[in-house]
C-alpha positions in Angstrom: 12.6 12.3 28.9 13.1 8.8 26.8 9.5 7.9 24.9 11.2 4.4 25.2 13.7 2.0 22.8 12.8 1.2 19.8 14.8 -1.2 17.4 14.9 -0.9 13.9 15.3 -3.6 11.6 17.3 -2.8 8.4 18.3 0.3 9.7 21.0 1.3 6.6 18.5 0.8 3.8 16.2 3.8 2.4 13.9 4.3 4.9 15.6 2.9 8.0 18.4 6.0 7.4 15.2 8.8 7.9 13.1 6.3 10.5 16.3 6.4 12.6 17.0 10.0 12.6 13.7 11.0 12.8 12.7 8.5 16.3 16.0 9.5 17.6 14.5 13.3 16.9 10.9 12.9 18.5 13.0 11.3 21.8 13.2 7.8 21.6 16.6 5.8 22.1 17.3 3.6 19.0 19.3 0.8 18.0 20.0 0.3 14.4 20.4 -3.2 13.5 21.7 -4.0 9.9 23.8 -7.0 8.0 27.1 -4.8 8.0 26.1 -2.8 11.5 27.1 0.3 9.9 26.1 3.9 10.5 24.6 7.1 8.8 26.4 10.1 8.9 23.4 12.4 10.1 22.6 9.3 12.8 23.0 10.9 16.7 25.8 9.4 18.1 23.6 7.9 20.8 22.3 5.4 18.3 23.5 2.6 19.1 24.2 0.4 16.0 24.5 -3.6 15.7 25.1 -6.0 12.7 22.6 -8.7 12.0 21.8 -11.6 10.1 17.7 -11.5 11.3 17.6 -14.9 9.2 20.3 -16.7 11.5 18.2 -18.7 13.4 18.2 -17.4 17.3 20.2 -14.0 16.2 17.3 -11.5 16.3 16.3 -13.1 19.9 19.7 -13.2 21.2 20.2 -9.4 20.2 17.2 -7.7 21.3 18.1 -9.3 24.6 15.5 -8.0 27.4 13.3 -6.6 24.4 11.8 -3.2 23.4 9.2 -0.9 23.4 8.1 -0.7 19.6 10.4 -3.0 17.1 10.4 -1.3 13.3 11.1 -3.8 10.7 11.8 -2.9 7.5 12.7 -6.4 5.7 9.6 -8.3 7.0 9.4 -10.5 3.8 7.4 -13.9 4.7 5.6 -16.3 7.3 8.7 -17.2 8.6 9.4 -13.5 9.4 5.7 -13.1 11.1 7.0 -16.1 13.1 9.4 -14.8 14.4 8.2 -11.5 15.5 5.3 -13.1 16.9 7.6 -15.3 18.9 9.5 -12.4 20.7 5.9 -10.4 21.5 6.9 -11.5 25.1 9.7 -8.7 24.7 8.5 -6.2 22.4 5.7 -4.1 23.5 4.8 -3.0 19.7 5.8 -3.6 15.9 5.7 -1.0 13.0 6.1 -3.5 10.2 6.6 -2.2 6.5 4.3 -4.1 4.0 3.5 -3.3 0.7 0.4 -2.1 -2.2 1.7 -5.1 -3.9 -0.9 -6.8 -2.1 -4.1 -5.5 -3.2 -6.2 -7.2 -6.3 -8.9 -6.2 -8.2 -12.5 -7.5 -7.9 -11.3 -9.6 -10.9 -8.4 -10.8 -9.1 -5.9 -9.3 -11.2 -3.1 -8.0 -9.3 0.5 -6.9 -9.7 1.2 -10.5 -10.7 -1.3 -10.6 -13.2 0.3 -7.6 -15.4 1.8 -9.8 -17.7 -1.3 -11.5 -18.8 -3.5 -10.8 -21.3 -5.8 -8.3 -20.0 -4.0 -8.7 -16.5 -3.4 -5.1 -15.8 -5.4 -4.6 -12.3 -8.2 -1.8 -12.6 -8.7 -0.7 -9.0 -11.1 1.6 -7.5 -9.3 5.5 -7.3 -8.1 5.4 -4.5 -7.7 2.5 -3.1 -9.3 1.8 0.7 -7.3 -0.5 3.1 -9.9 -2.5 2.8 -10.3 -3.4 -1.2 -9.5 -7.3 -1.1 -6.2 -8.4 -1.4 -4.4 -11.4 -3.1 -4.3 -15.3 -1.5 -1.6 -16.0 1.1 1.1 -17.8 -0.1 4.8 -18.5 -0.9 4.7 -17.9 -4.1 4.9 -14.3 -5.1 6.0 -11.0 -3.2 2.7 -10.1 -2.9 1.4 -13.5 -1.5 4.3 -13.4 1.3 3.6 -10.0 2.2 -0.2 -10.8 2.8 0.7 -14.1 4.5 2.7 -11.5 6.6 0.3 -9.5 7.4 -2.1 -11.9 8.3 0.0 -14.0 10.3 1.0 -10.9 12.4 -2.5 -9.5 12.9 -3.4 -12.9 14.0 -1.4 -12.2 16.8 -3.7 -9.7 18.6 -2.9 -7.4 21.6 -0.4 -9.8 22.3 1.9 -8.3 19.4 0.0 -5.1 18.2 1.5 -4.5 14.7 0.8 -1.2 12.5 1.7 -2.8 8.8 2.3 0.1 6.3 1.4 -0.5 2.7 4.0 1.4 0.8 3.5 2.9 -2.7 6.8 3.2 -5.4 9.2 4.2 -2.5 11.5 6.9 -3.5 14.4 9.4 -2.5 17.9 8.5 -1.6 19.7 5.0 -1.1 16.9 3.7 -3.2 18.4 0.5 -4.9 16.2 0.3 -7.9 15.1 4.0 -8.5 12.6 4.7 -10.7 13.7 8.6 -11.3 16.9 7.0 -13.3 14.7 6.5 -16.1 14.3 10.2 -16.8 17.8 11.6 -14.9 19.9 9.3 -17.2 18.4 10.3 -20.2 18.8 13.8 -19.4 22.5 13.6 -18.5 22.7 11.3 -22.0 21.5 14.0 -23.7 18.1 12.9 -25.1 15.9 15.2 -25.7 13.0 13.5 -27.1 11.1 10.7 -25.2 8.3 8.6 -25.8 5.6 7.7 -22.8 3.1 4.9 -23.2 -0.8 4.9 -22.4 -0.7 8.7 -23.2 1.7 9.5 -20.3 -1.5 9.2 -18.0 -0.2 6.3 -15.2 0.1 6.7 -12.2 1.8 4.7 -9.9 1.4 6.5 -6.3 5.2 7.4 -4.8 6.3 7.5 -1.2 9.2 9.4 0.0 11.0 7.5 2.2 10.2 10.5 4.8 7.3 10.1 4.6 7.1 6.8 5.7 9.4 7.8 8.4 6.9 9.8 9.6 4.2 7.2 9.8 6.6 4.6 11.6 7.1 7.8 14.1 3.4 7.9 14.8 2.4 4.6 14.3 5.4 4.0 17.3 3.4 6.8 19.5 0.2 4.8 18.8 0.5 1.4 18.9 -2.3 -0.9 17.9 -3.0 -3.9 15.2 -3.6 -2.0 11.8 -3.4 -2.2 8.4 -2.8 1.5 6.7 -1.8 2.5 3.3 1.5 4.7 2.9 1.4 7.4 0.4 2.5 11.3 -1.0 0.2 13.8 -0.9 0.6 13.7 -4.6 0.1 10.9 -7.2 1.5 12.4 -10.6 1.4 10.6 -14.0 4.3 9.7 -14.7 4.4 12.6 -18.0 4.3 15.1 -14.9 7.0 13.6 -13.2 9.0 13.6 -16.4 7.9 16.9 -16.4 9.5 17.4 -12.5 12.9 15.9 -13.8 13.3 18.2 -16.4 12.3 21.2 -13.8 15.2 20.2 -11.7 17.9 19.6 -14.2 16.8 22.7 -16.3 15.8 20.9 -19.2 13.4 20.7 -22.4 12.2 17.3 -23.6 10.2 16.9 -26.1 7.3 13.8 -24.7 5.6 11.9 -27.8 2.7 10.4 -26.4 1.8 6.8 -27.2 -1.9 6.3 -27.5 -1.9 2.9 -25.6 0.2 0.3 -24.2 4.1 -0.4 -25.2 5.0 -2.9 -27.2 8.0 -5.8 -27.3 10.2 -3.5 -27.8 9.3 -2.2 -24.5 10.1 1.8 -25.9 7.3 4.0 -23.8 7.7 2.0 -21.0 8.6 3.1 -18.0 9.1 1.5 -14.1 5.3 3.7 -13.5 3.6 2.6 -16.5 0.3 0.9 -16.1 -3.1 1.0 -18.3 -4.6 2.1 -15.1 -4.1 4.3 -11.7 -2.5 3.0 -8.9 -3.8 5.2 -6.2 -3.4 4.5 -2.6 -6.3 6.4 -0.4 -4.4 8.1 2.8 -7.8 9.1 4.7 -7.0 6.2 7.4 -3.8 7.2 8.2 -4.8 10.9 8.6 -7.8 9.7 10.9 -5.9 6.9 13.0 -2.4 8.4 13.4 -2.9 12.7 12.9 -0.2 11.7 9.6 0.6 14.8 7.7 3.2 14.7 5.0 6.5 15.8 5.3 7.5 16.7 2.3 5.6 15.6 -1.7 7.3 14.4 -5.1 8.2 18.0 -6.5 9.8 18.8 -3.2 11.6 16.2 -2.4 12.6 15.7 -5.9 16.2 18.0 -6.1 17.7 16.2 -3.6 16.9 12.4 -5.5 18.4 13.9 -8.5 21.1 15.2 -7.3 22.0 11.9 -5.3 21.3 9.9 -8.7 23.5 12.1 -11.1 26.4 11.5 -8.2 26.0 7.5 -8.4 26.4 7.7 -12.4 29.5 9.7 -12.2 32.3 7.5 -13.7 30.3 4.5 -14.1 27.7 3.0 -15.4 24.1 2.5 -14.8 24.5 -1.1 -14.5 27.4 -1.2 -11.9 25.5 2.3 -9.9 21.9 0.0 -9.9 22.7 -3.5 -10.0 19.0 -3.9 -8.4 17.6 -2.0 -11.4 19.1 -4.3 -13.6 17.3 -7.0 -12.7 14.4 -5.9 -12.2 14.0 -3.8 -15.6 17.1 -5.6 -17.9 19.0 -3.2 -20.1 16.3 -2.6 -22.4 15.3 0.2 -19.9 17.8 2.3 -21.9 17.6 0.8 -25.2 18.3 4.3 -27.0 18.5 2.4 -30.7 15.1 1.1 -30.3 13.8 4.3 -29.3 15.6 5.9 -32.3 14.5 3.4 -34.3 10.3 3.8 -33.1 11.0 7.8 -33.2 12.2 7.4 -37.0 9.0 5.8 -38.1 6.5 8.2 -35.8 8.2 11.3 -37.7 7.6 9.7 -40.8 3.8 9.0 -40.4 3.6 12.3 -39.1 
């Protein structure tokens, strides 16, 4: 027997592949809304698949037609978003929204946008509770949309109860800007020397895209206005996950071990490094919806690598990760300037 229809919103992207499969496994009937309205190859052929532009004005409305039982949005990015969720909650009987850590600050104030600053690198408490204060609502930032979000969408009550999931560094496959690259290209590049800033002791927690699956699967079983952190069991510094990388690719690197933060040159930085731990307290989730991991980092790793060592085959990191370009620049890979820092640690030594 049908639990019900739920829609999911940016169904083709990381998560919405496993979030489909894995509502369409527990016994729900899905449609998979995306821009292009494709398919994945491990989808049921009773999804039913749409394309959609959610920012067309009208589109999302029009499509849902006499509405749902729980709606999963993936893209939820702003105030404009909130509005229009909250403005079919005549149609949908529940939202699993996906948010983001990005929002949390410090009792200083210093969040994720304050890393650039001096002295802006946030120090929160380890782990972090859902409720450590978070930053203003605004336009300004992606953390100030996504809290606008999620207040404009808790605002809405039991007339749209909305589970909002605060993601950590999402990872597995389909990821657009994944972090593992950093240590998988270097490996297939042959390096065998690497050099990790602030000791190789940050920690910036990960979530496998299945495991946020599986709390957009419970979350749909349990509706109800919420705010919960999304997390692996495991938060690893981001030496161990090094560490992990080599594991999988049958490797030997040798880590130097910068003493504190990286410098212009950016060499020792990496997309986890931080001066402090990022760690995302789970204890709600496990209370409110019965969540239990699916799978953790070391796990889930293999099948990450082995996805990312395809997507470099024959062309470059640049054309394979567009989305990591921009976000990190080239001088993720500046192998010269790590040469160059390498040269002069040997010689001091």
């Amino acid at each position: 027997m049908s639990k019900g229809h739920a829609w999911v919103l940016g169904a083709t992207g990381q998560i919405g592949r496993v979030a489909v499969r894995s509502l369409v496994e527990d016994g729900w009937e899905v449609t998979a809304a995306s821009l292009g309205g494709g398919r994945d190859d491990r989808w049921d052929t009773a999804v039913r698949t749409t394309a959609l532009d959610r920012n067309d004005e009208g589109a999302l409305a029009a499509a849902l037609g006499d509405g749902c039982d729980v709606l999963v949005d993936m893209v939820a990015y702003d105030a404009g978003h909130a509005r229009q969720l909250t403005g079919l909650a005549d149609r949908v009987g529940s939202a699993v929204v996906v948010s983001s850590g990005a929002v949390y600050e410090d009792d200083r104030g210093r969040s994720f946008d304050t890393q650039q600053e001096p002295d802006g690198a946030p120090r929160y408490p380890v782990p972090i509770p859902e409720s450590q204060r978070t930053v203003p609502a605004g336009d300004t930032t992606y953390g100030t949309r996504k809290i606008q979000l999620e207040q404009d969408l808790l605002a809405a009550g039991d007339a749209l109860p909305v589970t909002l999931l605060r993601a950590g560094a999402i990872h597995g496959k389909y990821c657009r800007s994944p972090r593992e690259l950093y240590f998988v290209k270097r490996l297939l590049d042959g390096r065998d020397r690497r050099v990790l800033a602030f000791g190789g002791e940050s920690r910036f927690h990960p979530v496998h895209a299945s495991n946020l699956a599986e709390l957009i699967r419970l979350a749909a079983l349990r509706p109800g206005s919420r705010v919960l952190n999304a997390g692996d069991p495991q938060a690893p510094t981001v030496a161990e996950i090094g560490e992990a990388v080599d594991a999988v690719l049958g490797r030997r690197t040798e880590t130097v071990l910068m003493a504190g933060p990286f410098g212009e040159d950016l060499v020792g930085a990496t997309p986890w490094s931080g001066a402090h731990p990022i760690v995302y307290d789970m204890t709600a989730a496990e209370r409110e919806l019965g969540y239990r991991p699916v799978t953790g980092y070391v796990e889930s790793l293999p099948e990450t690598v082995e996805w990312l060592a395809g997507r470099l085959a024959g062309q470059d990191w640049t054309e394979a990760f567009p989305a990591m370009l921009r976000a990190y620049g080239k001088k993720l890979f500046d192998y010269a300037a790590e040469d160059a820092w390498m040269a002069a640690y040997d010689r001091k030594g």
